[in-house]
ZALUMTOR-364175 format. One record per residue: residue in one letter; y, z, x of N, C-alpha, C, O in turn. Coordinates in nm, 2 decimals. Layout:
+------+--------+--------+--------+--------+--------+--------+--------+--------+--------+--------+--------+--------+
: type :   n.c2 :   n.c3 :   n.c1 :  ca.c2 :  ca.c3 :  ca.c1 :   c.c2 :   c.c3 :   c.c1 :   o.c2 :   o.c3 :   o.c1 :
+------+--------+--------+--------+--------+--------+--------+--------+--------+--------+--------+--------+--------+
:    A :      Y :      Z :      X :      Y :      Z :      X :      Y :      Z :      X :      Y :      Z :      X :
...
+------+--------+--------+--------+--------+--------+--------+--------+--------+--------+--------+--------+--------+
This chain:
+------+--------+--------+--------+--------+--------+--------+--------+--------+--------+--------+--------+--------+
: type :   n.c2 :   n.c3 :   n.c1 :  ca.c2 :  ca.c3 :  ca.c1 :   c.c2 :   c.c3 :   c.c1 :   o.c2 :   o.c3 :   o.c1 :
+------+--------+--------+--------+--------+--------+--------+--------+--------+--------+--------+--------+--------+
:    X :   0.06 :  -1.55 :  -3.05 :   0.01 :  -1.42 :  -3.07 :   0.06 :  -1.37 :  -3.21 :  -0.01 :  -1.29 :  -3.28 :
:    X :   0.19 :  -1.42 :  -3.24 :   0.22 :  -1.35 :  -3.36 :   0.15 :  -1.42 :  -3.47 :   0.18 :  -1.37 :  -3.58 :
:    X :   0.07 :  -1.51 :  -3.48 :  -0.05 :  -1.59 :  -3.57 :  -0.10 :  -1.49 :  -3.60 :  -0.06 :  -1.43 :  -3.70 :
:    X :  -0.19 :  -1.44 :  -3.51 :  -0.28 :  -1.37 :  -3.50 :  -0.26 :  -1.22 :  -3.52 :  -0.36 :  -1.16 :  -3.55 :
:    X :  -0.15 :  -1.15 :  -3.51 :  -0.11 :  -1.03 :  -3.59 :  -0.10 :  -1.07 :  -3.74 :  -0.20 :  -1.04 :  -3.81 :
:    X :  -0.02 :  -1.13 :  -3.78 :  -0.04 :  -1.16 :  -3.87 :  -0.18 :  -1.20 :  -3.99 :  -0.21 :  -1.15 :  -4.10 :
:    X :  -0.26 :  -1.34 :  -3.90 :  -0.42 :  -1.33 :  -3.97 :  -0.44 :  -1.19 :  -4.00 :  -0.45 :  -1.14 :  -4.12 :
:    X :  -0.46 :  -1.11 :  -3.90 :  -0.59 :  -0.94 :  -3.89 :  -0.51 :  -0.86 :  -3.97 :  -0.57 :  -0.78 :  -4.04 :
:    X :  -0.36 :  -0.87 :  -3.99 :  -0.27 :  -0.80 :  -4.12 :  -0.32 :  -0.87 :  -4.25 :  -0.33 :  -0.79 :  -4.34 :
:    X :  -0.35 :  -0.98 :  -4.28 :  -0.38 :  -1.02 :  -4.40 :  -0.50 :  -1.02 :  -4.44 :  -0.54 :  -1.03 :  -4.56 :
:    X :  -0.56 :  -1.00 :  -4.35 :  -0.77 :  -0.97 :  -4.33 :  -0.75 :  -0.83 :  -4.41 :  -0.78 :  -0.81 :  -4.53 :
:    X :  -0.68 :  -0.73 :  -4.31 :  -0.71 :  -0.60 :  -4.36 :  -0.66 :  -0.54 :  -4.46 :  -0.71 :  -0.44 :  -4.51 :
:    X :  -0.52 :  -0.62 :  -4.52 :  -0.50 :  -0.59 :  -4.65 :  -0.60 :  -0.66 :  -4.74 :  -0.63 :  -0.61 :  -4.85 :
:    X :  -0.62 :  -0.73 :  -4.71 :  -0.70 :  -0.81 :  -4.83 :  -0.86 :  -0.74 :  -4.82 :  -0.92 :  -0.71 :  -4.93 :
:    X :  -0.91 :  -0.71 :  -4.71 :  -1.04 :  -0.63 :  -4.74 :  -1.03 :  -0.47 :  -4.77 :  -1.13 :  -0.40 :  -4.81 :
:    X :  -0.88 :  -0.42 :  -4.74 :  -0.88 :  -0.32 :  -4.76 :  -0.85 :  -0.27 :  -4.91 :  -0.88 :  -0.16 :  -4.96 :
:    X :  -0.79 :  -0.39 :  -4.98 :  -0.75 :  -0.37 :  -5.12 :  -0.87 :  -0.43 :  -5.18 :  -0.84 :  -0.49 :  -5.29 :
:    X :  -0.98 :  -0.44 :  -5.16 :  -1.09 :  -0.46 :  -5.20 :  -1.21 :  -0.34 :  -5.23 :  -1.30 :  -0.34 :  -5.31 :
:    X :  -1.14 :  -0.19 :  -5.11 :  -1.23 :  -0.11 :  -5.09 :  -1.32 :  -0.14 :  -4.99 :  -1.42 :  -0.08 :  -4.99 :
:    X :  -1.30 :  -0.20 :  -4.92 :  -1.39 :  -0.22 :  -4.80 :  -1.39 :  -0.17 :  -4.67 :  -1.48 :  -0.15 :  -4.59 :
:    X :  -1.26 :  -0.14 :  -4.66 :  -1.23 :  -0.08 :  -4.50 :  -1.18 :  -0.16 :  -4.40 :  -1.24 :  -0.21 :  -4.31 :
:    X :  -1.03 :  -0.19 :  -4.44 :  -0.98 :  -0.29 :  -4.43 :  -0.90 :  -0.28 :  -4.24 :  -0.84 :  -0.34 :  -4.16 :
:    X :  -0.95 :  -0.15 :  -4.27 :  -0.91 :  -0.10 :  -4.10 :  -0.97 :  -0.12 :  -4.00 :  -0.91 :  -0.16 :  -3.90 :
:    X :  -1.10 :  -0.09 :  -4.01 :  -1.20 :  -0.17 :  -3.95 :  -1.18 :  -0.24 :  -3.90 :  -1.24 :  -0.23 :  -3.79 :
:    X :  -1.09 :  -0.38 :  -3.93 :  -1.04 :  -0.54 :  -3.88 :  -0.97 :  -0.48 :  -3.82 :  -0.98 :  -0.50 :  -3.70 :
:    X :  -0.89 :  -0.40 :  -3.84 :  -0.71 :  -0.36 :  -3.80 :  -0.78 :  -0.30 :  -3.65 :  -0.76 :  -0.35 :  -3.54 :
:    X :  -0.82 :  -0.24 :  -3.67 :  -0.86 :  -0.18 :  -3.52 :  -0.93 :  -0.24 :  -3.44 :  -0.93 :  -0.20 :  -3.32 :
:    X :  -1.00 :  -0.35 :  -3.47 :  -1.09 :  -0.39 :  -3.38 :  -1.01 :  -0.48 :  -3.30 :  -1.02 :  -0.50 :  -3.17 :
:    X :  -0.92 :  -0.54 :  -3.39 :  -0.80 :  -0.63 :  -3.36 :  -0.70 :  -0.58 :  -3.19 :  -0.66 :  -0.63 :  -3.08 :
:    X :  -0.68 :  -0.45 :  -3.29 :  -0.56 :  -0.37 :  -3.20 :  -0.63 :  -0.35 :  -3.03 :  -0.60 :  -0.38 :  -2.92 :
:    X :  -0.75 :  -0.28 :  -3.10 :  -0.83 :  -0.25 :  -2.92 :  -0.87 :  -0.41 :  -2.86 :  -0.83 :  -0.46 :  -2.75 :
:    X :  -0.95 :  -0.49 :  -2.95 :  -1.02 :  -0.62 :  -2.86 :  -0.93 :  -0.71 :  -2.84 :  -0.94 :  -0.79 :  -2.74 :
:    X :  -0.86 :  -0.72 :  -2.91 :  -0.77 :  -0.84 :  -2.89 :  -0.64 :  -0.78 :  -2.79 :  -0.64 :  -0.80 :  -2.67 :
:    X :  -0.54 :  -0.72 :  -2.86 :  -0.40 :  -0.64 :  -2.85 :  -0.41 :  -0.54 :  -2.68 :  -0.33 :  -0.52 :  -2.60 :
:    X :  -0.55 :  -0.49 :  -2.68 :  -0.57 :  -0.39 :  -2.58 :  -0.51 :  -0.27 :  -2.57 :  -0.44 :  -0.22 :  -2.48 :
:    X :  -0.54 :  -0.24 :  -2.70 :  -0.44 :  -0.09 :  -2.73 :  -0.56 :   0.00 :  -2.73 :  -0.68 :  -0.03 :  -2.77 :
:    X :  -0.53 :   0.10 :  -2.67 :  -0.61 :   0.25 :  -2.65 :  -0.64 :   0.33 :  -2.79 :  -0.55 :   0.38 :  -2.85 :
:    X :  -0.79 :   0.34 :  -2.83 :  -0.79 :   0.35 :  -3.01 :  -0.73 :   0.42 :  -3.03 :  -0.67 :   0.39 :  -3.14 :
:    X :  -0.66 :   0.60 :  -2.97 :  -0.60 :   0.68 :  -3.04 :  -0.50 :   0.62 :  -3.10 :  -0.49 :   0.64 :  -3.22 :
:    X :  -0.40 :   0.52 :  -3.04 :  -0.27 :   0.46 :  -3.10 :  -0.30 :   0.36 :  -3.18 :  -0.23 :   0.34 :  -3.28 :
:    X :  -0.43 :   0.25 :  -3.14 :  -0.46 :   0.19 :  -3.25 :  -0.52 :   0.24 :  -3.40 :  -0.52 :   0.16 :  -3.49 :
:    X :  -0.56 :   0.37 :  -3.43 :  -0.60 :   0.43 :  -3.50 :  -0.45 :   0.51 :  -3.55 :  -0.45 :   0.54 :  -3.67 :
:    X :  -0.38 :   0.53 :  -3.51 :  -0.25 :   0.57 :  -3.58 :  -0.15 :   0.45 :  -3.62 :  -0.07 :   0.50 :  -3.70 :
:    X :  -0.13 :   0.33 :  -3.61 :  -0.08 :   0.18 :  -3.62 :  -0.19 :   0.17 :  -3.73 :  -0.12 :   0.12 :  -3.83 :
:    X :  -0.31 :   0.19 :  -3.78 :  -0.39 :   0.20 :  -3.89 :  -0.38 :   0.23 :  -3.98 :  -0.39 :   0.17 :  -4.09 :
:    X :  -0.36 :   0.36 :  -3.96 :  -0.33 :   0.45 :  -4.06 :  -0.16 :   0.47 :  -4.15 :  -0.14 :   0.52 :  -4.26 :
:    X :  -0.07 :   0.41 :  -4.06 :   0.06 :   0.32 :  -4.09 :   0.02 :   0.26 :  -4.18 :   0.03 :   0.30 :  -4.30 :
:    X :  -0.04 :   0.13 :  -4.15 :  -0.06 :   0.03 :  -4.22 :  -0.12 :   0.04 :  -4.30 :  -0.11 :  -0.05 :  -4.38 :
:    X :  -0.21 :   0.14 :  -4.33 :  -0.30 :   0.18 :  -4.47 :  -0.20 :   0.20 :  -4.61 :  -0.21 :   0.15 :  -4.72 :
:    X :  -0.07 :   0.36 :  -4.53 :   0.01 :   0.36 :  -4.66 :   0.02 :   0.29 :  -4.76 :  -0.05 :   0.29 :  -4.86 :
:    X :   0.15 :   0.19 :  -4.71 :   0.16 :   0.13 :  -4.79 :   0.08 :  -0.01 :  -4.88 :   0.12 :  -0.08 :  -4.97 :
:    X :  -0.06 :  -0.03 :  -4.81 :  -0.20 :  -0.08 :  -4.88 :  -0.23 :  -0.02 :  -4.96 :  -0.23 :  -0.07 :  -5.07 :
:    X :  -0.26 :   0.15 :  -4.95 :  -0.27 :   0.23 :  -5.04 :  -0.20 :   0.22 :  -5.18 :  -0.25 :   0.20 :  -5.29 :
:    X :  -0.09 :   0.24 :  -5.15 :  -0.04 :   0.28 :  -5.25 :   0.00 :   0.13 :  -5.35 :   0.04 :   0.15 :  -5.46 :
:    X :  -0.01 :   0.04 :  -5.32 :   0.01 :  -0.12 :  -5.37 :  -0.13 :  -0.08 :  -5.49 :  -0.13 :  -0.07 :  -5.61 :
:    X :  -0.26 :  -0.06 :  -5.37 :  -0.40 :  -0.14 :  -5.41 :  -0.37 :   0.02 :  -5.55 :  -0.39 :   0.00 :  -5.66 :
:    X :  -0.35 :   0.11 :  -5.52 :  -0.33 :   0.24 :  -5.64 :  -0.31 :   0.18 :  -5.70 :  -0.41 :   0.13 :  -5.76 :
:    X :  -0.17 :   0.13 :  -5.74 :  -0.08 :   0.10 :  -5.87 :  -0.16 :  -0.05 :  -5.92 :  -0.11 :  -0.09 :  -6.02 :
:    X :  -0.24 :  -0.11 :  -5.89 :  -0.36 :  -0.21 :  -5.93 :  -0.45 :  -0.17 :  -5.98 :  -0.48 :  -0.20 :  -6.10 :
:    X :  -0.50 :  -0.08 :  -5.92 :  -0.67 :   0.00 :  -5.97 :  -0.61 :   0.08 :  -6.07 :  -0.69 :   0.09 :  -6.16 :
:    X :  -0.49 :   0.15 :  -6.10 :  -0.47 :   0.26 :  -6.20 :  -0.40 :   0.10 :  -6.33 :  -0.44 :   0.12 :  -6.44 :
:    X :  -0.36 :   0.02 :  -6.31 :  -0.31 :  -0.04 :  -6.43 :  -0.40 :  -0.10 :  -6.48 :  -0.38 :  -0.15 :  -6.59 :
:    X :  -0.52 :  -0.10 :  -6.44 :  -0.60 :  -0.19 :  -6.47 :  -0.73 :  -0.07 :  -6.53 :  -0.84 :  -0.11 :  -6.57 :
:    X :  -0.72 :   0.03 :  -6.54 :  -0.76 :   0.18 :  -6.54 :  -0.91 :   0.14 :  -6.53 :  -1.00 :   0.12 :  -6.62 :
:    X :  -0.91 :   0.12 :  -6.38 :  -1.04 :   0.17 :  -6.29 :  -1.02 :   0.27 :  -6.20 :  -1.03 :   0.25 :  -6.08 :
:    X :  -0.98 :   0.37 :  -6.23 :  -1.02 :   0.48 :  -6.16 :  -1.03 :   0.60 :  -6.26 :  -0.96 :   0.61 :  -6.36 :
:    X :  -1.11 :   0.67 :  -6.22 :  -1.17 :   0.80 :  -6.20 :  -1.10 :   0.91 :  -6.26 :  -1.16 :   1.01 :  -6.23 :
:    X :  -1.00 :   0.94 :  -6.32 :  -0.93 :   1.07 :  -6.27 :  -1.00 :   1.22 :  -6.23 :  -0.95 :   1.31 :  -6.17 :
:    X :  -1.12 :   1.21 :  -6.28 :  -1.17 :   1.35 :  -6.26 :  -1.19 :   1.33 :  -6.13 :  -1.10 :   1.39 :  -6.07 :
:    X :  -1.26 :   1.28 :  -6.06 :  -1.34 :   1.27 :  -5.95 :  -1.21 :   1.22 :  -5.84 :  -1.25 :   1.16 :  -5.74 :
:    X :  -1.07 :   1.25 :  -5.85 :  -0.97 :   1.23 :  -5.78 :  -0.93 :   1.34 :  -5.71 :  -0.92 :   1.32 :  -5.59 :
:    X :  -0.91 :   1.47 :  -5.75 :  -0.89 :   1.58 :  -5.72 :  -0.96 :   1.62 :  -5.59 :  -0.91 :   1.63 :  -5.48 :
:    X :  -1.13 :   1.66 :  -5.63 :  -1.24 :   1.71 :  -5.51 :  -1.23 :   1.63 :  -5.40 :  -1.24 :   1.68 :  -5.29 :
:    X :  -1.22 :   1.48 :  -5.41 :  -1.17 :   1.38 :  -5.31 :  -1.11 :   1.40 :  -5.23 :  -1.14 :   1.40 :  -5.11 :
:    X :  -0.98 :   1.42 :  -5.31 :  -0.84 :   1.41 :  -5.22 :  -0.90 :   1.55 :  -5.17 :  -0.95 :   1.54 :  -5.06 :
:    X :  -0.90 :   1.64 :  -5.21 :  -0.93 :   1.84 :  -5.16 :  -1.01 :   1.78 :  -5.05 :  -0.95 :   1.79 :  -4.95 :
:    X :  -1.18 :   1.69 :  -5.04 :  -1.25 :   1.66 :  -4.92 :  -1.15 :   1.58 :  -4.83 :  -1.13 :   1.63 :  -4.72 :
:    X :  -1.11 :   1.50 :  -4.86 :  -1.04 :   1.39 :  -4.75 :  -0.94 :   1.46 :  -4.63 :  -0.94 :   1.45 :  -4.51 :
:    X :  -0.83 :   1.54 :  -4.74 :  -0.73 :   1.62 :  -4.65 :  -0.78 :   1.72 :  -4.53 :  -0.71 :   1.75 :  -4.44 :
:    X :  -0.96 :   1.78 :  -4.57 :  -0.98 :   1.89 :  -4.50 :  -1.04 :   1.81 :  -4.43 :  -1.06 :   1.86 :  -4.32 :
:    X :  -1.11 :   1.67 :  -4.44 :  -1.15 :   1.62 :  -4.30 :  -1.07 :   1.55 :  -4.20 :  -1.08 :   1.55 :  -4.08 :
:    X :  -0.98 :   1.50 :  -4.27 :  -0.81 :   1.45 :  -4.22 :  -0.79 :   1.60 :  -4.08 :  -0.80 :   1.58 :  -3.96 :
:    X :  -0.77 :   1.72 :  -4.14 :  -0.75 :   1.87 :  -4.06 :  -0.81 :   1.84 :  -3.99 :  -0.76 :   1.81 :  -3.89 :
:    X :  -0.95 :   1.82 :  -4.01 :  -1.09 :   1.88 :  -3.92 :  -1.08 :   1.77 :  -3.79 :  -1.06 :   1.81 :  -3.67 :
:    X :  -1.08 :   1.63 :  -3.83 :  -1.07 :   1.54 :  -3.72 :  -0.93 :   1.50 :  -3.67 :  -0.91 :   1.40 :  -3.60 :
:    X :  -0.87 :   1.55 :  -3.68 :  -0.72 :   1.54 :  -3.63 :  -0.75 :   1.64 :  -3.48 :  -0.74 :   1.61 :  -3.36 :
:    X :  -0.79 :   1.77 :  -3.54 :  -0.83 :   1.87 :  -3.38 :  -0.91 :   1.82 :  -3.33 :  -0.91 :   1.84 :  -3.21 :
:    X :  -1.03 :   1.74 :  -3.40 :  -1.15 :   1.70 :  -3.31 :  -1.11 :   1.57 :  -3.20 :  -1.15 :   1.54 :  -3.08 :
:    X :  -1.02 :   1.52 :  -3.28 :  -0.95 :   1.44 :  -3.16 :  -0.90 :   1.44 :  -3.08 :  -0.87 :   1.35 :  -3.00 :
:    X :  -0.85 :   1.57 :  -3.08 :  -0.71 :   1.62 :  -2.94 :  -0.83 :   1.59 :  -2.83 :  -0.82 :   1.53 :  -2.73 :
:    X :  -0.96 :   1.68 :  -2.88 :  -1.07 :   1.70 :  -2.74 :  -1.16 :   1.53 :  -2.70 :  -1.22 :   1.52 :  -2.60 :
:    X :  -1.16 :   1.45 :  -2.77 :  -1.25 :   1.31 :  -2.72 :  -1.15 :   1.23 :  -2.68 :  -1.06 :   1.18 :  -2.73 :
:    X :  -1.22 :   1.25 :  -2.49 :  -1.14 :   1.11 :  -2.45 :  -1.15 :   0.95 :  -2.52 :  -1.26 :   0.91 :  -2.56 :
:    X :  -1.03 :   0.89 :  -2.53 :  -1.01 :   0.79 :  -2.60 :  -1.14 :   0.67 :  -2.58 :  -1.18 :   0.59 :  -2.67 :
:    X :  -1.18 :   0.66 :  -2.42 :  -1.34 :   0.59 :  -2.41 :  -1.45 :   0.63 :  -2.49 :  -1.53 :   0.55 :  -2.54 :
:    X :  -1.46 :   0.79 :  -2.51 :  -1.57 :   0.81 :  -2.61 :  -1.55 :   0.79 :  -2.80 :  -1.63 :   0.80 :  -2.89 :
:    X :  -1.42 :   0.78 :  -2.80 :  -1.36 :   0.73 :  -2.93 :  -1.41 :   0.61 :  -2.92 :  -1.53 :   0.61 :  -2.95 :
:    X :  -1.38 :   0.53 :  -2.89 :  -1.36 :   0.37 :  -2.89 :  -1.53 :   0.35 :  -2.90 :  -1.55 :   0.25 :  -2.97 :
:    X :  -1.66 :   0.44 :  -2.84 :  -1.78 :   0.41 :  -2.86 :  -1.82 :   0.47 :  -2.97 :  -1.92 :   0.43 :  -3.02 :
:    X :  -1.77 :   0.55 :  -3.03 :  -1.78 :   0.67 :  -3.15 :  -1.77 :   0.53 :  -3.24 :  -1.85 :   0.44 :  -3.26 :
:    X :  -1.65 :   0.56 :  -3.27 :  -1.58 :   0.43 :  -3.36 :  -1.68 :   0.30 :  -3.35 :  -1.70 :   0.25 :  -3.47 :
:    X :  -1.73 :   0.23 :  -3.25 :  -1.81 :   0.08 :  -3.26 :  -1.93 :   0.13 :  -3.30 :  -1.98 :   0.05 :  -3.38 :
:    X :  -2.00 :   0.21 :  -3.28 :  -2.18 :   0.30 :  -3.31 :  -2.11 :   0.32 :  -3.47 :  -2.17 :   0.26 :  -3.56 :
:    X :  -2.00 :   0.39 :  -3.50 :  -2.02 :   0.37 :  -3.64 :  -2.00 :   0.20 :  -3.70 :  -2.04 :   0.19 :  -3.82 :
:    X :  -1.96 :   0.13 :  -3.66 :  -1.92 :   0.01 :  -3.73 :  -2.09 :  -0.05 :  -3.73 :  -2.14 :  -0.07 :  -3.84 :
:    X :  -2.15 :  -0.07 :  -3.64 :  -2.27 :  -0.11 :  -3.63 :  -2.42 :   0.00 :  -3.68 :  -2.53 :  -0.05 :  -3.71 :
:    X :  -2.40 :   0.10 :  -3.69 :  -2.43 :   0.18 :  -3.81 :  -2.44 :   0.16 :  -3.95 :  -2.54 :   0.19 :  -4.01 :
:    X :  -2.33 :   0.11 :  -4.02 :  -2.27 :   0.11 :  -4.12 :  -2.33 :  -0.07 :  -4.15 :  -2.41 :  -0.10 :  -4.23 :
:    X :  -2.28 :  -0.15 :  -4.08 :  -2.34 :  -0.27 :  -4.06 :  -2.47 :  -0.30 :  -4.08 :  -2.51 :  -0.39 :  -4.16 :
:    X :  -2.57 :  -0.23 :  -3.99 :  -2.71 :  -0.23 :  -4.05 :  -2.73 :  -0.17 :  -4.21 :  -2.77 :  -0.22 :  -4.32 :
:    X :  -2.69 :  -0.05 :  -4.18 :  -2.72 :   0.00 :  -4.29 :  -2.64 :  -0.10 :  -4.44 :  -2.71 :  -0.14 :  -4.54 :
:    X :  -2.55 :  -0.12 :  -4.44 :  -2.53 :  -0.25 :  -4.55 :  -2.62 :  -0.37 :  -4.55 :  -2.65 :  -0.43 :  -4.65 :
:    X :  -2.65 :  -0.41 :  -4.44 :  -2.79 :  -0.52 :  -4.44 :  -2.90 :  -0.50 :  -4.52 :  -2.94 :  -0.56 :  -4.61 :
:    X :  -2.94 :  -0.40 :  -4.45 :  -3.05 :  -0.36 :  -4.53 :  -3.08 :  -0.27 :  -4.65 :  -3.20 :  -0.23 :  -4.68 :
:    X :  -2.97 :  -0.25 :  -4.71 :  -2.96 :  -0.21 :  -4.85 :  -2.94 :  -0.36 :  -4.95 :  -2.98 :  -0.37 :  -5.06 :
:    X :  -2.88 :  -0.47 :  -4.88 :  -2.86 :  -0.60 :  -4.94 :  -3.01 :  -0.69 :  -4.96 :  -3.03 :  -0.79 :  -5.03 :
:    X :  -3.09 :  -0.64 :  -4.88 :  -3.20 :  -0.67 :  -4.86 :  -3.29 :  -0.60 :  -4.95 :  -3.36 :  -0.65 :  -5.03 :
:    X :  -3.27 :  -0.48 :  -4.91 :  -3.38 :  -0.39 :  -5.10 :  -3.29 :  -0.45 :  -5.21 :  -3.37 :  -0.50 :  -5.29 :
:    X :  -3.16 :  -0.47 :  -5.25 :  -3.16 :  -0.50 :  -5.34 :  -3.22 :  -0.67 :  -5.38 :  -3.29 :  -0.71 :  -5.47 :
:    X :  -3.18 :  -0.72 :  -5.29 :  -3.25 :  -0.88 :  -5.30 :  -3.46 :  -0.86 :  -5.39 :  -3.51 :  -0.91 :  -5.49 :
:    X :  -3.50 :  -0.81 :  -5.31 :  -3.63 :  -0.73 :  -5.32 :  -3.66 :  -0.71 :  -5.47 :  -3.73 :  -0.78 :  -5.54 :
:    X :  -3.59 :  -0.60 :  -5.53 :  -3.58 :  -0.56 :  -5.62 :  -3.52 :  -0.64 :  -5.74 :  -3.51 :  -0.58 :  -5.85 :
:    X :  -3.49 :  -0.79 :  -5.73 :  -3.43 :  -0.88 :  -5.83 :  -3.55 :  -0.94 :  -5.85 :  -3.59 :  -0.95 :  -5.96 :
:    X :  -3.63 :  -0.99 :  -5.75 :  -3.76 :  -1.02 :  -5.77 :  -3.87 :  -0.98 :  -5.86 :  -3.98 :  -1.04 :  -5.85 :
+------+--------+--------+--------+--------+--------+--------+--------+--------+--------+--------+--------+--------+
């Protein structure tokens, strides 16, 4: 088992310091495999984001690909949806999370298919 913590830790750092959504793995891991209830697997996520975060930062800023203007309104959006969904979660039982959460992964999934697909189109 501890293989396997380990692989979905190196998956999600590695897709996460990519910009990809490296949590995505981490969670799917924690509930399908581990059988953790998403609110706790979604906070073990967000742990493990930190310090990804702040690694994959000090890379993207030395290499000065980022943004600074467009850092600010960001961070201002992110913190107030951080608020917003923190209360919205006290109220969804953790079964309608866990479907919330997979409708977005498979959402998101099509929808990158088929943007990969107009772009394919468009090289033509």
């Amino acid at each position: 088992m501890a293989f396997y913590i380990i692989l979905s830790s190196f998956l999600s750092g590695l897709l996460c310091s990519m910009g990809f959504g490296g949590g995505t793995v981490m969670i799917i891991f924690l509930t399908g495999v581990l059988s953790l209830e998403q609110t706790r697997a979604q906070g073990i996520n967000l742990m493990f984001f930190i310090p990804c975060a702040v690694y994959s930062l000090i890379i993207y800023a030395r290499n000065k690909l980022i943004d600074k203007s467009k850092v600010i309104p960001l961070a201002v959006g992110g913190v107030t949806g951080i608020a917003i969904g923190y209360f919205l979660l006290q109220s969804i039982p953790a079964e309608y999370l866990s479907k919330l959460f997979g409708g977005f992964v498979v959402i998101l999934g099509v929808k990158q298919l088929f943007s990969l697909k107009n772009k394919a189109e468009k090289r033509k």
